[in-house]
N, C-alpha and C positions, 0 to 999 in steps of 0.2 A: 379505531385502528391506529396502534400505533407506528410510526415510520422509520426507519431507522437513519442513523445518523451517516449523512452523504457529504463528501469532499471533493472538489472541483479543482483543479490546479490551470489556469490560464496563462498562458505565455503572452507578454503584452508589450512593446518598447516603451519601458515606465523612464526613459530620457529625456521623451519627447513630450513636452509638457499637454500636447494638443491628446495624444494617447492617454497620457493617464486624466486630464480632468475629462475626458469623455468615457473611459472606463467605470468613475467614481460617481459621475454622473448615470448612469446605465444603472451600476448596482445597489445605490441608494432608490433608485426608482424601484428597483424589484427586491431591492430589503419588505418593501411594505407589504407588496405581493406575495410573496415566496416564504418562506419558515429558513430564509439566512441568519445566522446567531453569530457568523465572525467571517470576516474579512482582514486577511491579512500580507502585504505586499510586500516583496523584495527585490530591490533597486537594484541589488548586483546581480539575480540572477536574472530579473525582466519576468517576475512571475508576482501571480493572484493567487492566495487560497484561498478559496470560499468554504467555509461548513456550515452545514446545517441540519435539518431536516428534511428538508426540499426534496423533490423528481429530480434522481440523475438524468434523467431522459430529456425531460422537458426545458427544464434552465440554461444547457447548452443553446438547445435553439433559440430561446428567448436572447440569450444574449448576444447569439450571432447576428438574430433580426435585428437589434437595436443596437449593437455597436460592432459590427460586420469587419469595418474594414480596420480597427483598432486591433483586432484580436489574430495572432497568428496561430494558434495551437487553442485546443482544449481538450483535456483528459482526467475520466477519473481519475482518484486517488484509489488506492489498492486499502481496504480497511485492512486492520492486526488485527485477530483475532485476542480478544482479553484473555479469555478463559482458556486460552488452547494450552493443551499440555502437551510438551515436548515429547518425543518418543524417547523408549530409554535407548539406554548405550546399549551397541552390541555385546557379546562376551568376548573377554579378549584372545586372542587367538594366540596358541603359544607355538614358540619356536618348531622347524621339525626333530631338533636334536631333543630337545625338551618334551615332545609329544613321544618321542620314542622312548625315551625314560620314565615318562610318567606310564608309557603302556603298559613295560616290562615289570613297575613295582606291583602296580593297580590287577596285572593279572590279567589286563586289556589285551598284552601283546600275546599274550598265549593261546596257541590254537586250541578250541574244543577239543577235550578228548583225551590232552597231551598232560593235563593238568596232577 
């Protein structure tokens, strides 16, 4: 069975040298465990992304068990759809001065009957 690809985005104060080697410490531990393929950190905004393979469900709590008091947030990532195709454009909508001219050529504006 194959899994799909899952993203983790953790909020962590990566300032604080104590936070981040116990963050780095945590997910190299559960690198071995878990189907993690990329860990990747931002210092300005104080976030982890993890992707993988992995249980969304499950790695949250593993990581809150082992490094709890480091971590202030965790939330999936929203996937993009690859393959999605756009819906089309509406049809454009014409003027109402324009709609009444085009009625009167097209024979639109004329009443049944009248014609």
């Amino acid at each position: 069975m194959e899994q799909k690809e899952s993203s983790l985005v953790i909020t962590v104060d990566l300032c604080c040298c104590r936070s981040l080697t116990k963050i780095r410490k945590t997910l190299c531990k559960l690198q071995g465990s878990e189907d993690i393929r990329a860990i990747m950190y931002d210092d300005k905004a104080g976030t982890v992304t993890i992707s993988g393979g992995f249980d969304p469900l499950v790695l949250p709590c593993k990581l809150r068990r082992k490094a709890g008091s480091v971590i202030k947030d965790i939330h999936l990532k929203k996937e993009r759809e690859k393959n999605r195709v756009p819906p089309p454009p509406p049809p454009p909508q014409l003027a109402p001065a324009a709609r009444a001219a085009f009625g009167t050529i097209c024979g639109a504006g004329v009443a049944p009957g009248r014609a």
